[in-house]
N, C-alpha and C positions, 0 to 999 in steps of 0.2 A: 511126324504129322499126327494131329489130331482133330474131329472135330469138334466144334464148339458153336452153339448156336447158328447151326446151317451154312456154317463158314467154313471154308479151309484155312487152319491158321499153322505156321510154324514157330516153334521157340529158340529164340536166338541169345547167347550170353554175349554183353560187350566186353572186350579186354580188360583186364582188372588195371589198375592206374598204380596201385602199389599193393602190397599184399594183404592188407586189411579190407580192403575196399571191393564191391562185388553189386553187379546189377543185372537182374533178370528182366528183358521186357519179348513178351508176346506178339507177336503182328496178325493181323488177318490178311487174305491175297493181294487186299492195295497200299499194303507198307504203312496201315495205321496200328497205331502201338492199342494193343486191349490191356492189357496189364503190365506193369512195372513192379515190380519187386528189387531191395535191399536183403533179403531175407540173405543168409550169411554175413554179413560185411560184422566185422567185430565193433563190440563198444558202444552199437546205436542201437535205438528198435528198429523193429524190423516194419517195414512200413510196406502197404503193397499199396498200389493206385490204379483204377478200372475206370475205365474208357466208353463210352458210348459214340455213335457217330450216328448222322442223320443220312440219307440216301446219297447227299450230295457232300459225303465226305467230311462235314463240318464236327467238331466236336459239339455233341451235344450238355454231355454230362460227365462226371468226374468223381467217381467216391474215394476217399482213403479210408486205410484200418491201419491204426498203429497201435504195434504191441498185443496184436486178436482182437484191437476194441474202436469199434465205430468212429469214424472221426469227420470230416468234412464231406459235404458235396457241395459242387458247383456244379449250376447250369447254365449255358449258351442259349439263347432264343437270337436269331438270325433273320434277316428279312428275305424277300426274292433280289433283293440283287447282290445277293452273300455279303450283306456285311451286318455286324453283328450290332444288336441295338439290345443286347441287355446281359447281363451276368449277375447271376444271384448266389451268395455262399447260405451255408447251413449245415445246423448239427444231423447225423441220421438219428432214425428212430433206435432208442438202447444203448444210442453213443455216449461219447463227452459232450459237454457243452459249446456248441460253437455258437458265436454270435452271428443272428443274423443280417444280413446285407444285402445290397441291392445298390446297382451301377447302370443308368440308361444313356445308349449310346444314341445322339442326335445326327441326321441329315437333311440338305436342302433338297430343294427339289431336282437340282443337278447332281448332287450323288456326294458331295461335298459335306467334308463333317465338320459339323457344328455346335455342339456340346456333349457336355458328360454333365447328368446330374448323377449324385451320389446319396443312397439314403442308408439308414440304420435299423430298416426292415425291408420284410419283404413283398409289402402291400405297396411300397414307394411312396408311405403316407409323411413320413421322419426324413425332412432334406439335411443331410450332415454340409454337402457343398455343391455347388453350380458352377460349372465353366462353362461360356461361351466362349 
């Protein structure tokens, strides 16, 4: 056990699938995963992925590094009745190049979903597509 930002977390390895292959992932006390790591598995980079969560369990945010070097984040914005009404990708700062993106999820007033628009930024100025 260690701790880690005020949390009790334990690290658990899953069963290897064959002998090449290897995955590290982290949990805090309520079984959400904070990190994922490849780090061993031959032949790939080594990719780690970090986790965020909001009070009510939801994934907030998600950064990777692959190969030591900066690579995606994605964020979750959630409304009060848990369901999710937006997700945004992006490069970090010092990274590779990630193109930015943006997906907003629609509801009616019954709770019923209703569309996804999709844009190619992250102001939601650029619609790539719209479904209703």
């Amino acid at each position: 056990m260690q701790r880690f930002a005020e949390i009790q977390v334990f690290q658990a390895t899953l069963m290897r699938t064959n002998s090449t292959s290897h995955l590290d992932r982290m949990f805090d006390n309520l079984g959400r995963v904070l990190t994922a790591s490849n780090s061993g598995t031959t032949n790939i980079p080594t990719t780690v992925q970090t986790n965020i969560y909001d009070a009510n369990s939801r994934r907030t945010q998600q950064t990777a590094i692959v190969s030591s070097v900066a690579d995606y984040k994605n964020t979750w914005t959630w409304d009060n009745a848990n369901r999710q009404t937006q997700v945004k990708q992006e490069g970090q700062t010092g990274g590779i190049t990630v193109a930015a993106k943006r997906v907003d999820f629609t509801y009616n007033t019954g709770g019923m979903f209703t569309g996804i628009t999709r844009y190619n930024d992250l102001a939601g100025t650029q619609i790539v597509a719209n479904t209703t």
